[in-house]
PDB file of N, H, CA, C and O in Angstrom:
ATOM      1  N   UNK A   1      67.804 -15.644  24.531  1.00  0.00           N
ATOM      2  CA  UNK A   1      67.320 -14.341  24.158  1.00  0.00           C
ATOM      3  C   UNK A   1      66.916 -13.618  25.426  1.00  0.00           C
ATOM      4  O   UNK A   1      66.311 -14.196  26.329  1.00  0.00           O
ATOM      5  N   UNK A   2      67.240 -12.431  25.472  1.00  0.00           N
ATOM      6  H   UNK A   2      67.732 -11.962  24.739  1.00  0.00           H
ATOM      7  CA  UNK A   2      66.830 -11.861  26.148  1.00  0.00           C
ATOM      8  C   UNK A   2      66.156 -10.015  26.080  1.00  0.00           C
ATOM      9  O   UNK A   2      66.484  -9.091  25.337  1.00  0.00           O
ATOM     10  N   UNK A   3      64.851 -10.099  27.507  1.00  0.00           N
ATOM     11  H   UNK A   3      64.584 -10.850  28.111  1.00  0.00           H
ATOM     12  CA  UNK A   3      64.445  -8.807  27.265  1.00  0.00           C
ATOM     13  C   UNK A   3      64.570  -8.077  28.723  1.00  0.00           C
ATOM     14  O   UNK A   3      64.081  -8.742  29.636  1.00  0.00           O
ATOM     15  N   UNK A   4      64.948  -7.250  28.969  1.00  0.00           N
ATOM     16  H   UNK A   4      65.345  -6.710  28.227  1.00  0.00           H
ATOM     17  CA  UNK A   4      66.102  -6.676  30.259  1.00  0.00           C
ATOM     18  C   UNK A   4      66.095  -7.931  30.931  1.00  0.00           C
ATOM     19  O   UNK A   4      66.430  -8.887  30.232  1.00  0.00           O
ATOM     20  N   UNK A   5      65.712  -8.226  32.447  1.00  0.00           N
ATOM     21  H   UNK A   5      65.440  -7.449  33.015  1.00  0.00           H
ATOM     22  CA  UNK A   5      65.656  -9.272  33.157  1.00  0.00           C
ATOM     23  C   UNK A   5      65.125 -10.862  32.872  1.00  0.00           C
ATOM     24  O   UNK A   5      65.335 -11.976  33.352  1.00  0.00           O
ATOM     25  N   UNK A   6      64.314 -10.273  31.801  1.00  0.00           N
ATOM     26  H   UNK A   6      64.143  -9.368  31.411  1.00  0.00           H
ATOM     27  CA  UNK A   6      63.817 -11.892  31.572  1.00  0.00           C
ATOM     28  C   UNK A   6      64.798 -12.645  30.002  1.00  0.00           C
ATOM     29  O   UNK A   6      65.229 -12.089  28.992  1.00  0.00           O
ATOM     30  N   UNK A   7      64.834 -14.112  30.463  1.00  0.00           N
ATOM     31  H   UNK A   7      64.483 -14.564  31.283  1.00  0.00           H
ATOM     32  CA  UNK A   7      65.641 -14.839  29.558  1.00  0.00           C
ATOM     33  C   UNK A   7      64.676 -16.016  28.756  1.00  0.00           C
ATOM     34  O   UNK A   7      63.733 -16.710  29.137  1.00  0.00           O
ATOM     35  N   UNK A   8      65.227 -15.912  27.766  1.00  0.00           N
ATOM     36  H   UNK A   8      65.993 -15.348  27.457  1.00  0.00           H
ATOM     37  CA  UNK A   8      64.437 -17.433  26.890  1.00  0.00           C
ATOM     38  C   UNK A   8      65.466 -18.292  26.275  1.00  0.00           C
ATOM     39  O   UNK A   8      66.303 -17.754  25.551  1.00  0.00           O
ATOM     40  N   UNK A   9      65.509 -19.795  26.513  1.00  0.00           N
ATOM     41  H   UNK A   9      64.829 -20.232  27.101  1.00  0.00           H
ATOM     42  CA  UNK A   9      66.605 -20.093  26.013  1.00  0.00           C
ATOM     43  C   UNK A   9      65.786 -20.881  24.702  1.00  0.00           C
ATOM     44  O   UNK A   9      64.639 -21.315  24.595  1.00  0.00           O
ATOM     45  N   UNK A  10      67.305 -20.826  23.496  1.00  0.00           N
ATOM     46  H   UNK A  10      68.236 -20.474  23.582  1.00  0.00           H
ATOM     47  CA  UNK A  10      66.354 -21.373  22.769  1.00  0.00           C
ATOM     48  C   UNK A  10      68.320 -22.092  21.771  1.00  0.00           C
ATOM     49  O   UNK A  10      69.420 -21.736  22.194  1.00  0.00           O
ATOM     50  N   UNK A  11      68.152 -22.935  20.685  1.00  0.00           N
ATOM     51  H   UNK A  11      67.259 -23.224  20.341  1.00  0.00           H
ATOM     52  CA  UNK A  11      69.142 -23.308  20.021  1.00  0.00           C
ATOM     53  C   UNK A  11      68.866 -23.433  18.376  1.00  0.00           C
ATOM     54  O   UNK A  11      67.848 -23.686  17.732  1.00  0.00           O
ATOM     55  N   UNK A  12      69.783 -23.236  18.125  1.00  0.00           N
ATOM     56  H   UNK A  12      70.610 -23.030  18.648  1.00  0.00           H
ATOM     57  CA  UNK A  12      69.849 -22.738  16.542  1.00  0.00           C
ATOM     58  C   UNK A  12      70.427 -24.047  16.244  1.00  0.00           C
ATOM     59  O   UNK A  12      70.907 -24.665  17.194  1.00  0.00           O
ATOM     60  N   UNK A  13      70.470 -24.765  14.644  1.00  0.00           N
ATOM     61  H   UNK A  13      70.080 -24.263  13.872  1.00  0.00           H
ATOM     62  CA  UNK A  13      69.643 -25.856  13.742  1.00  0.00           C
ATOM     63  C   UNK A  13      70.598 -25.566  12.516  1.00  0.00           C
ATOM     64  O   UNK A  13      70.631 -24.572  11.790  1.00  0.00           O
ATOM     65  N   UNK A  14      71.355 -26.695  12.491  1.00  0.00           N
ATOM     66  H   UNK A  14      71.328 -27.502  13.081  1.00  0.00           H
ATOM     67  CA  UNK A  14      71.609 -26.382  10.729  1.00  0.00           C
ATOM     68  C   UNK A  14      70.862 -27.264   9.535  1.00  0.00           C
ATOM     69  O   UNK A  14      71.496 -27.491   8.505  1.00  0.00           O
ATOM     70  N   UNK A  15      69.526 -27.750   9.686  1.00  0.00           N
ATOM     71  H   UNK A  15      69.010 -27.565  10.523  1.00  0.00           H
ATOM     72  CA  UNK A  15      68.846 -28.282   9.490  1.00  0.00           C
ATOM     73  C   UNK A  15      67.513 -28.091   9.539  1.00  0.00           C
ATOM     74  O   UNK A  15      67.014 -27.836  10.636  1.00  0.00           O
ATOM     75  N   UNK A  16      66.619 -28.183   8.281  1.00  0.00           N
ATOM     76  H   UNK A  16      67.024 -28.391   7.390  1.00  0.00           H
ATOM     77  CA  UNK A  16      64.745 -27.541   8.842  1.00  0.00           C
ATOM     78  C   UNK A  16      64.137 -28.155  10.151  1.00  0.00           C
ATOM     79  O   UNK A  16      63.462 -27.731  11.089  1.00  0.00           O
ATOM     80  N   UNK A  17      64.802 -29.588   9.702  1.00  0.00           N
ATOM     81  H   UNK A  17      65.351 -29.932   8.940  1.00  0.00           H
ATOM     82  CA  UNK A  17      63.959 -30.773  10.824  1.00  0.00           C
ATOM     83  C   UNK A  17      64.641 -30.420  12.014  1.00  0.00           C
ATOM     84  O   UNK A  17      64.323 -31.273  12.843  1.00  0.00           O
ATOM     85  N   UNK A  18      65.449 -29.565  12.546  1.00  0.00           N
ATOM     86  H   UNK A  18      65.708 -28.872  11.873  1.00  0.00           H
ATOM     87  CA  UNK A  18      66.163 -29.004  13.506  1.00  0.00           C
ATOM     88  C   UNK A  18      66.716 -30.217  14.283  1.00  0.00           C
ATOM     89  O   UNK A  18      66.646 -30.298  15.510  1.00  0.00           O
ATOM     90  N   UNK A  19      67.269 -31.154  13.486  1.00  0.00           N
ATOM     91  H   UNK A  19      67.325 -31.087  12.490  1.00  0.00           H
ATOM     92  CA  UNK A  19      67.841 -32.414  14.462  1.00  0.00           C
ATOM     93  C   UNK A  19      69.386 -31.936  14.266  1.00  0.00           C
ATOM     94  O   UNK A  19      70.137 -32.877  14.521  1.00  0.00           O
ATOM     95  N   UNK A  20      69.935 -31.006  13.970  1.00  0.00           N
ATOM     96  H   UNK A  20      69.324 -30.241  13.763  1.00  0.00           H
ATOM     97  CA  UNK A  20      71.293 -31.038  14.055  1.00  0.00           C
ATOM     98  C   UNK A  20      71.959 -29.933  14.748  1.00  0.00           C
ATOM     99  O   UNK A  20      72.675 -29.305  13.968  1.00  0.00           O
ATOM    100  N   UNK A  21      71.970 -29.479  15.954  1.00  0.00           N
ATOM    101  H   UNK A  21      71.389 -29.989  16.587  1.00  0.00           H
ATOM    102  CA  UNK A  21      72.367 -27.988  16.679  1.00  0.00           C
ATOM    103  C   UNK A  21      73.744 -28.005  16.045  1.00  0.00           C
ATOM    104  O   UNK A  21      74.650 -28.772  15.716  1.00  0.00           O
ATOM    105  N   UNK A  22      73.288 -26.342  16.062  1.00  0.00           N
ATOM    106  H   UNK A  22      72.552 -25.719  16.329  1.00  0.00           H
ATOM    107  CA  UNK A  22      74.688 -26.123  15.388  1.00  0.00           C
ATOM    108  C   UNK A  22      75.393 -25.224  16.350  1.00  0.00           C
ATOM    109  O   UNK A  22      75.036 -24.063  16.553  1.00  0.00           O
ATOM    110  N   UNK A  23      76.638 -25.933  17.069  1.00  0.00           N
ATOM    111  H   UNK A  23      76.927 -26.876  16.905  1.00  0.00           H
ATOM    112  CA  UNK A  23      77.677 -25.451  18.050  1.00  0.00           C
ATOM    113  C   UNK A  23      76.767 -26.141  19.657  1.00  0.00           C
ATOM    114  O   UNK A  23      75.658 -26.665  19.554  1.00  0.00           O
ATOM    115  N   UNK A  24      77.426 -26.012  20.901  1.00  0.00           N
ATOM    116  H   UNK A  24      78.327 -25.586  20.985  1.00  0.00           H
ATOM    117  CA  UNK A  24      76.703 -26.609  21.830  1.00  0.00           C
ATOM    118  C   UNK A  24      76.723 -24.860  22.922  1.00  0.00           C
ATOM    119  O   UNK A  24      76.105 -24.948  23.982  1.00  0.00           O
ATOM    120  N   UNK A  25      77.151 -23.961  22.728  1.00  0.00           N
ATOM    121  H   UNK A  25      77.654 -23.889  21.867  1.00  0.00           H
ATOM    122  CA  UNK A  25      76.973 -22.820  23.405  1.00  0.00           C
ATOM    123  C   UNK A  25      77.886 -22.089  24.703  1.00  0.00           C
ATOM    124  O   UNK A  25      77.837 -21.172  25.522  1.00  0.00           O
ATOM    125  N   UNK A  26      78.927 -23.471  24.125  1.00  0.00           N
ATOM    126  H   UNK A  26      78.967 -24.216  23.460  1.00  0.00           H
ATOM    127  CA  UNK A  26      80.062 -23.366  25.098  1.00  0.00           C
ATOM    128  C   UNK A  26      80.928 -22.923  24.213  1.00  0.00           C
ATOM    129  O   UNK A  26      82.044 -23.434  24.120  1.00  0.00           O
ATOM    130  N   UNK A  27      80.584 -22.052  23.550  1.00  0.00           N
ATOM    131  H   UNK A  27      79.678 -21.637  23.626  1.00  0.00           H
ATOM    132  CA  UNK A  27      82.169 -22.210  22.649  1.00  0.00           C
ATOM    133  C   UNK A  27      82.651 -23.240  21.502  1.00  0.00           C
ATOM    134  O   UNK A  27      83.323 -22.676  20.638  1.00  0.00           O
ATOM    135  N   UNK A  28      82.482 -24.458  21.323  1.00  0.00           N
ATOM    136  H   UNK A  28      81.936 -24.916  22.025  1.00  0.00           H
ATOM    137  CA  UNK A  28      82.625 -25.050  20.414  1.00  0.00           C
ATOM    138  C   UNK A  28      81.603 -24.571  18.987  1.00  0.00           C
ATOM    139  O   UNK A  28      80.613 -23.841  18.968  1.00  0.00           O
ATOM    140  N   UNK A  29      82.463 -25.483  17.582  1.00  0.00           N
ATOM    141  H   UNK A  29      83.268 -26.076  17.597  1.00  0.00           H
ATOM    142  CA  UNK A  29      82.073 -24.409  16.820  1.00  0.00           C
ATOM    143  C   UNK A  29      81.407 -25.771  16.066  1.00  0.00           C
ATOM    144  O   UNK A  29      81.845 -26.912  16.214  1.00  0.00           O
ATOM    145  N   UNK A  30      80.109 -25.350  15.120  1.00  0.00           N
ATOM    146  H   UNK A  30      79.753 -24.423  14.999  1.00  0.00           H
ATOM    147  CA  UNK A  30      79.822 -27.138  14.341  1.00  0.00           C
ATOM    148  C   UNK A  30      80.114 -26.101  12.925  1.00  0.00           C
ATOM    149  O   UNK A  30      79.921 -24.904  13.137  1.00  0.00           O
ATOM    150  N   UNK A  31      80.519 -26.453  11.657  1.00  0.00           N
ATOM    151  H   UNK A  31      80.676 -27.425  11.485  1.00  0.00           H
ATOM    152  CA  UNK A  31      80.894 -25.760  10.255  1.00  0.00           C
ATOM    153  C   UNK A  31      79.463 -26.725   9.675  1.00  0.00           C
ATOM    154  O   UNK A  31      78.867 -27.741  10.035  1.00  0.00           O
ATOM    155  N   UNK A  32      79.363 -25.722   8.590  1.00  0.00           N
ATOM    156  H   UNK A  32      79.847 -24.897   8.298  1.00  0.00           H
ATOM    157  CA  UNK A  32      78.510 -25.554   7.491  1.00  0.00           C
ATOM    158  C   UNK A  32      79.193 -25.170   6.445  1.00  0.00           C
ATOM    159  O   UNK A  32      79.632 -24.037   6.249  1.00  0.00           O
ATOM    160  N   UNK A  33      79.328 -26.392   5.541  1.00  0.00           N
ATOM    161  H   UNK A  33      78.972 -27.313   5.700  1.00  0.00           H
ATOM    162  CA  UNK A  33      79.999 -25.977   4.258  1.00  0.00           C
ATOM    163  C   UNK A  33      79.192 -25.799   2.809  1.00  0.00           C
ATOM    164  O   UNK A  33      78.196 -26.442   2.477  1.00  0.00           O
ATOM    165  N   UNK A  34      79.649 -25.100   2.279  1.00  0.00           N
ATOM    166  H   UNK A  34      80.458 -24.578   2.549  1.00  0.00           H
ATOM    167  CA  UNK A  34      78.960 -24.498   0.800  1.00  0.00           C
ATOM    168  C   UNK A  34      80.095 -23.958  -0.146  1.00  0.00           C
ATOM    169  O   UNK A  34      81.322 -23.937  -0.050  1.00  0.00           O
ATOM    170  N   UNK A  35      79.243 -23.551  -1.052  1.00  0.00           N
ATOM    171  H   UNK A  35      78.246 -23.568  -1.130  1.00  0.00           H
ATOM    172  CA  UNK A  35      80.386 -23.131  -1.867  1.00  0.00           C
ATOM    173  C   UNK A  35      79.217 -21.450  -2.539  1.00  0.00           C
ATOM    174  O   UNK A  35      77.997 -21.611  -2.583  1.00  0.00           O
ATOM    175  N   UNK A  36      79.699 -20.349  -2.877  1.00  0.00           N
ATOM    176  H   UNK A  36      80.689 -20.218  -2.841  1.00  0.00           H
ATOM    177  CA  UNK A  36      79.161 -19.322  -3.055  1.00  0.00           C
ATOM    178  C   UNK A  36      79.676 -18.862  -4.077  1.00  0.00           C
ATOM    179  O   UNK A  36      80.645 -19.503  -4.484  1.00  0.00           O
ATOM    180  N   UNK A  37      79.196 -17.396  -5.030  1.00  0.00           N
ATOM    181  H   UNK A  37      78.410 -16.875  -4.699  1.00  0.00           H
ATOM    182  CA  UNK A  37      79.939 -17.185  -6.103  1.00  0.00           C
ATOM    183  C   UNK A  37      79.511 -15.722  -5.435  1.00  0.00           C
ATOM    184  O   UNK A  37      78.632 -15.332  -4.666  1.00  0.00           O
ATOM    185  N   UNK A  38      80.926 -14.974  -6.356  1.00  0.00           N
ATOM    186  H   UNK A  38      81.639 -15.291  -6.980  1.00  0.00           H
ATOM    187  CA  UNK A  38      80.875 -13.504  -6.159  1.00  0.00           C
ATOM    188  C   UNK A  38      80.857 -13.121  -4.766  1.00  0.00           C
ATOM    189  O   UNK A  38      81.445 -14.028  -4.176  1.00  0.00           O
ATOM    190  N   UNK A  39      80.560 -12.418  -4.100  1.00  0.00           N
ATOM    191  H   UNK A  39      80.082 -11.681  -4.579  1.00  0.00           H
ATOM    192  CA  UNK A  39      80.182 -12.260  -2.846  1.00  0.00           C
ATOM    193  C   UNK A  39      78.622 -12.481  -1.277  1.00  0.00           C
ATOM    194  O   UNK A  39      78.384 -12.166  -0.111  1.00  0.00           O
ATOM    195  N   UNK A  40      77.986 -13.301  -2.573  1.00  0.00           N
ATOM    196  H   UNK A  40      78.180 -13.557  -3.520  1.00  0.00           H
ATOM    197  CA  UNK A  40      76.859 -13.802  -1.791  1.00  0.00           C
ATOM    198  C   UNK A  40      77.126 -15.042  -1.951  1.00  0.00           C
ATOM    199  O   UNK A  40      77.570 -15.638  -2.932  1.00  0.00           O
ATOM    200  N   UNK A  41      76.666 -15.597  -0.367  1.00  0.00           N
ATOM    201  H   UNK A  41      76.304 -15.113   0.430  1.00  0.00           H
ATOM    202  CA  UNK A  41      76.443 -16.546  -0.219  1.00  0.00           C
ATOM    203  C   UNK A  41      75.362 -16.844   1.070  1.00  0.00           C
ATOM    204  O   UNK A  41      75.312 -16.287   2.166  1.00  0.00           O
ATOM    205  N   UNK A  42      74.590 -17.845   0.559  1.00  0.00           N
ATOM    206  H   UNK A  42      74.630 -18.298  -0.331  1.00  0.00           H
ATOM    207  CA  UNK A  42      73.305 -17.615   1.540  1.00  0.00           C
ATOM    208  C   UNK A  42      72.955 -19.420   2.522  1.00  0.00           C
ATOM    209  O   UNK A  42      72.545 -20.487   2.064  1.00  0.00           O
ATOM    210  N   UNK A  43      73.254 -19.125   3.595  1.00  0.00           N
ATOM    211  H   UNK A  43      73.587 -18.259   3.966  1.00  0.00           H
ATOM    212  CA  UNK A  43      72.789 -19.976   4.636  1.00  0.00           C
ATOM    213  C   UNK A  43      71.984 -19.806   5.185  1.00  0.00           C
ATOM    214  O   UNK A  43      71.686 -18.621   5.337  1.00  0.00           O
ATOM    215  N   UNK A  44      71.055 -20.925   5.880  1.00  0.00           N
ATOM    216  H   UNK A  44      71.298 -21.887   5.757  1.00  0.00           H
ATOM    217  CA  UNK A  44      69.521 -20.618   6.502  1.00  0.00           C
ATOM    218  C   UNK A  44      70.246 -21.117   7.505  1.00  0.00           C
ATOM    219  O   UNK A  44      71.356 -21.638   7.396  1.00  0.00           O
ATOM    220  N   UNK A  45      69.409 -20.905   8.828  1.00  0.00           N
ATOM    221  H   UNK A  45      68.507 -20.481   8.917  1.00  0.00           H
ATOM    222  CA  UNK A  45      70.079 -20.939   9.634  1.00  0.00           C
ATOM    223  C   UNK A  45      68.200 -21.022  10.513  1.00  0.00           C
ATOM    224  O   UNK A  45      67.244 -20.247  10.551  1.00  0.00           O
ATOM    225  N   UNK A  46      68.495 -22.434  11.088  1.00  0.00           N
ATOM    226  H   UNK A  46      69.271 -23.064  11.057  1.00  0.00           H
ATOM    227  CA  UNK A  46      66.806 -22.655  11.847  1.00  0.00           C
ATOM    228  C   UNK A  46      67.175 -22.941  13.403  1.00  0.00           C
ATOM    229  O   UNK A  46      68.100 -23.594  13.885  1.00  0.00           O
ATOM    230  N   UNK A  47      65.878 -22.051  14.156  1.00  0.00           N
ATOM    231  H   UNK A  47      65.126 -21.520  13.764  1.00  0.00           H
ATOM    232  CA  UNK A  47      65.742 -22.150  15.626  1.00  0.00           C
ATOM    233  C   UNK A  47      64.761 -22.946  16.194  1.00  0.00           C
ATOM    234  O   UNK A  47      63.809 -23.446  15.594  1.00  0.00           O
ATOM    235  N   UNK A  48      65.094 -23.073  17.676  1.00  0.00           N
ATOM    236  H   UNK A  48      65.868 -22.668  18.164  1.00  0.00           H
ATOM    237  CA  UNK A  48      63.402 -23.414  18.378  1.00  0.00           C
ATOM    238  C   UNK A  48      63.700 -22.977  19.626  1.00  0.00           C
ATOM    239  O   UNK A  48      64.697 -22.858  20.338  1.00  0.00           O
ATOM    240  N   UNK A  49      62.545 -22.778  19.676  1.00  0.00           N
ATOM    241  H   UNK A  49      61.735 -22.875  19.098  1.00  0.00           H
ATOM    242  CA  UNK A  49      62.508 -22.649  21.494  1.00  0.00           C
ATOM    243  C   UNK A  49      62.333 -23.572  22.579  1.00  0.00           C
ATOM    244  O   UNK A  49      61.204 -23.171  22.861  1.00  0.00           O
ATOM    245  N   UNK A  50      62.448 -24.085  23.050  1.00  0.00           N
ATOM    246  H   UNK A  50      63.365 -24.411  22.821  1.00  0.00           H
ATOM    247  CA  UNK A  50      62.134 -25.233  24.124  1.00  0.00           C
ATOM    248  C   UNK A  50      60.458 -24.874  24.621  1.00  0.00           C
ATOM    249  O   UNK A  50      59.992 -23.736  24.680  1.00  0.00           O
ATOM    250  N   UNK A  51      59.859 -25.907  24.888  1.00  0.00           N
ATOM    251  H   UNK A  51      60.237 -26.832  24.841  1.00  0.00           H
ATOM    252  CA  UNK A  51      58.414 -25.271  25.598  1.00  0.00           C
ATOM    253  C   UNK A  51      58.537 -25.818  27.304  1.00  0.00           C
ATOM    254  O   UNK A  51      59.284 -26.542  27.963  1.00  0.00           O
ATOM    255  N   UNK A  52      57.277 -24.953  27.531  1.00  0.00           N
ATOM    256  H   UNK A  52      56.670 -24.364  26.996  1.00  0.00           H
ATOM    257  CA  UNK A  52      57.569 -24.794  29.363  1.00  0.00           C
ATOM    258  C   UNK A  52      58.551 -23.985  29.974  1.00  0.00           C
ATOM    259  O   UNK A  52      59.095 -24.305  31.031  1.00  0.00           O
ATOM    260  N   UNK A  53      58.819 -22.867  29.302  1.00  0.00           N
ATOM    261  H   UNK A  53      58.377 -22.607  28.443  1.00  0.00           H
ATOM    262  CA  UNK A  53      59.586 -21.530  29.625  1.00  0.00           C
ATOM    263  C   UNK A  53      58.433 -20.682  30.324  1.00  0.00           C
ATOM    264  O   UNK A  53      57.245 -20.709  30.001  1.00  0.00           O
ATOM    265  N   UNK A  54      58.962 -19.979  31.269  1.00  0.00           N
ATOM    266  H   UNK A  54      59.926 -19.957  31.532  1.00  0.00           H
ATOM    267  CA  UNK A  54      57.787 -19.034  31.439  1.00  0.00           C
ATOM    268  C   UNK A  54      57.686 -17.714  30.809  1.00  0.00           C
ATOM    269  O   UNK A  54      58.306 -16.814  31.375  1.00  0.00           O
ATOM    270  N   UNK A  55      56.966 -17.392  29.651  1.00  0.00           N
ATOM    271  H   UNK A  55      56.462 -18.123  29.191  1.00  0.00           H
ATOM    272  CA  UNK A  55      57.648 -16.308  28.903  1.00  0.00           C
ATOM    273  C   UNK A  55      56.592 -15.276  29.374  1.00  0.00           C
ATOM    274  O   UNK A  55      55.369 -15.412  29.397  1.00  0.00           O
ATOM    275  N   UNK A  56      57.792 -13.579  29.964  1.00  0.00           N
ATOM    276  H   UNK A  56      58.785 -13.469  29.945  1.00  0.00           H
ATOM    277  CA  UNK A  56      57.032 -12.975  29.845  1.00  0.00           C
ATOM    278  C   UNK A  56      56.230 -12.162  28.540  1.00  0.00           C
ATOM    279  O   UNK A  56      56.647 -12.391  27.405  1.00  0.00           O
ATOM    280  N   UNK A  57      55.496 -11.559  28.661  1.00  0.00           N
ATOM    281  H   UNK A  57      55.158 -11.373  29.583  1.00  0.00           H
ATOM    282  CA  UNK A  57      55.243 -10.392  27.056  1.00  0.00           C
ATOM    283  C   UNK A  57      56.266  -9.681  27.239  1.00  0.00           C
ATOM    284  O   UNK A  57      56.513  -9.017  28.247  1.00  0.00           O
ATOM    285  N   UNK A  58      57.125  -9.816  25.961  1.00  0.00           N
ATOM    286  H   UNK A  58      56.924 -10.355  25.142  1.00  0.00           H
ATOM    287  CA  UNK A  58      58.050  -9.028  25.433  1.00  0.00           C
ATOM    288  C   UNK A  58      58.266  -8.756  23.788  1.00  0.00           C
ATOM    289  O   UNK A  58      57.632  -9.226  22.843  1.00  0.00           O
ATOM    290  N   UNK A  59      59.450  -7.778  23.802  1.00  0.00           N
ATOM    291  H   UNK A  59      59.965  -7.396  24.570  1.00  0.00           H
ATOM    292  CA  UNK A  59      60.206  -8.010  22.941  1.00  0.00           C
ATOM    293  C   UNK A  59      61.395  -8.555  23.172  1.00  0.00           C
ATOM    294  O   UNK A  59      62.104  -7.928  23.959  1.00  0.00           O
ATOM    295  N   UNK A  60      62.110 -10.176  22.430  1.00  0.00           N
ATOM    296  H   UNK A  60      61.534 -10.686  21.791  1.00  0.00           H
ATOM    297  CA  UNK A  60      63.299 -10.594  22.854  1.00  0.00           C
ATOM    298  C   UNK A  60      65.020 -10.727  21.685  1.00  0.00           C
ATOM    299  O   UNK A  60      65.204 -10.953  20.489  1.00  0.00           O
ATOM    300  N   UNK A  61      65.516 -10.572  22.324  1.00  0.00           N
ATOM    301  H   UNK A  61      65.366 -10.389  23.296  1.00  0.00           H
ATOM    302  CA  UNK A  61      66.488 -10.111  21.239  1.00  0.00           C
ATOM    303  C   UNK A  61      68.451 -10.772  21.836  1.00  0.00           C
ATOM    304  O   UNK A  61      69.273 -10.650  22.745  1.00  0.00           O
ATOM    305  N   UNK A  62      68.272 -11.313  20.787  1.00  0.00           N
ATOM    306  H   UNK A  62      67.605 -11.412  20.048  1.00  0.00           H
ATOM    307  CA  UNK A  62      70.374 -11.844  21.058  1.00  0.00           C
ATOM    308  C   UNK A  62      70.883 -11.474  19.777  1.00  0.00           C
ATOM    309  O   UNK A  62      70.344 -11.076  18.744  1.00  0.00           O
ATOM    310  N   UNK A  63      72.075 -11.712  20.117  1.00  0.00           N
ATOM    311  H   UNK A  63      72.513 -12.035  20.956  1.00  0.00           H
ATOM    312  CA  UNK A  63      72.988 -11.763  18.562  1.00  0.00           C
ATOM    313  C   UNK A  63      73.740 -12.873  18.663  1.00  0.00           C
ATOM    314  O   UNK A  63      74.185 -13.242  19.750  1.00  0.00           O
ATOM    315  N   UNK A  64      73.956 -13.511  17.549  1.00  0.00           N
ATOM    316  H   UNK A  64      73.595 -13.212  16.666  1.00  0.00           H
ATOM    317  CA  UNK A  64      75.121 -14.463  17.300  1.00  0.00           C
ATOM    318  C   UNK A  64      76.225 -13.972  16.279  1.00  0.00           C
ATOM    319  O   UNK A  64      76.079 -13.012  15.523  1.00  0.00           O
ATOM    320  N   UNK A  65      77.513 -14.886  16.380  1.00  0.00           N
ATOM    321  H   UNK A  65      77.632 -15.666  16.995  1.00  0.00           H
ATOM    322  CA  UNK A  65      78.718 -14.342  16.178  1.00  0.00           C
ATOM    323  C   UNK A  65      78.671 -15.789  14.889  1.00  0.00           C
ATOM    324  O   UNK A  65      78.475 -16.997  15.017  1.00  0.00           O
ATOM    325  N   UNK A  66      78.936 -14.970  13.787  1.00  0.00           N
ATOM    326  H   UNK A  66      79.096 -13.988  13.683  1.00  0.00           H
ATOM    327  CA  UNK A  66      79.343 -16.360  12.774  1.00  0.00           C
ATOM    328  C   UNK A  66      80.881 -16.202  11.912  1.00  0.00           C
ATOM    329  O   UNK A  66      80.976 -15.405  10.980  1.00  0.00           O
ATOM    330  N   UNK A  67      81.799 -16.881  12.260  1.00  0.00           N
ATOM    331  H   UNK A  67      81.722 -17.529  13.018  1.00  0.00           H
ATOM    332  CA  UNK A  67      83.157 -16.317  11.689  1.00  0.00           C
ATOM    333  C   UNK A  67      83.067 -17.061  10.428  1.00  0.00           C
ATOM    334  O   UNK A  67      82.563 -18.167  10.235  1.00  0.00           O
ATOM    335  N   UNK A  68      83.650 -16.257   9.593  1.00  0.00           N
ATOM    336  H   UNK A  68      84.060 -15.359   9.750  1.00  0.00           H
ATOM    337  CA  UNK A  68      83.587 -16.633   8.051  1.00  0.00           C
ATOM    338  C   UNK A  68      85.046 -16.808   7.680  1.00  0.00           C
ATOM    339  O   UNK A  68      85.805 -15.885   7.974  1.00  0.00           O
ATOM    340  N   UNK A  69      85.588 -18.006   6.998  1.00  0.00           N
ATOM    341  H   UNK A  69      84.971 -18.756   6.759  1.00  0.00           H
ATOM    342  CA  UNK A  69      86.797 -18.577   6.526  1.00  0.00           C
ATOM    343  C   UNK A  69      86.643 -18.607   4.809  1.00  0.00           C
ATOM    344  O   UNK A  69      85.644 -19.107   4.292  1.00  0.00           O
ATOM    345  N   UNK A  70      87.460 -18.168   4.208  1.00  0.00           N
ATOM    346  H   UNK A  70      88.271 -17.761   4.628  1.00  0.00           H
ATOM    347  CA  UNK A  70      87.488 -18.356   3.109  1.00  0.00           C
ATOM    348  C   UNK A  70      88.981 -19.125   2.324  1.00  0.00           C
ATOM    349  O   UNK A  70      90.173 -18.822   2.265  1.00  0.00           O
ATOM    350  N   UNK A  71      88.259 -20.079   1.882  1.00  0.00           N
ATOM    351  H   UNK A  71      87.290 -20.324   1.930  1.00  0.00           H
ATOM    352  CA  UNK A  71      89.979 -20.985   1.343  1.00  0.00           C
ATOM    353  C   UNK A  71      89.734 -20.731  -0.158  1.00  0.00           C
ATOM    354  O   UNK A  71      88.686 -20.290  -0.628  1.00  0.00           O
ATOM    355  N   UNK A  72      91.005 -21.119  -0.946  1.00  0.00           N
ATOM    356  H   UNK A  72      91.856 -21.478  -0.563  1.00  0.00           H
ATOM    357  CA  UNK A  72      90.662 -20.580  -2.135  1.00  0.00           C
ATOM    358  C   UNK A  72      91.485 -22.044  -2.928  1.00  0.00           C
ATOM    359  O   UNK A  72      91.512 -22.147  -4.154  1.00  0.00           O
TER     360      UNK A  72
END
């Protein structure tokens, strides 16, 4: 995440207990499968931050990219 110059790294969880990262940030992809009806379908999707960052006061902000496959 980031806020102009300053960075926070942190990894996203397909799991509460956050033992399972989901993708490694190189590009590789980890899937989450479900099944949805109609046009919703709802995944949680859990973070953390690492501690011993030096964070400044901010506001911090990324986006992630999630490609959606649909088989029928």
């Amino acid at each position: 995440m980031t806020s102009g110059a300053y960075i926070l790294s942190y990894n996203l969880y397909t799991t509460a207990a956050r033992n399972v990262v989901w993708g490694n940030g190189a590009g590789a992809a980890a899937t989450v499968g479900g099944t949805g009806s109609g046009s919703t379908m709802n995944i949680a999707v859990y973070g953390r931050l690492p501690a011993g960052q030096n964070v400044h006061p901010a506001s911090y902000a990324d986006s992630i990219v999630v490609t959606v496959d649909f088989w029928n």
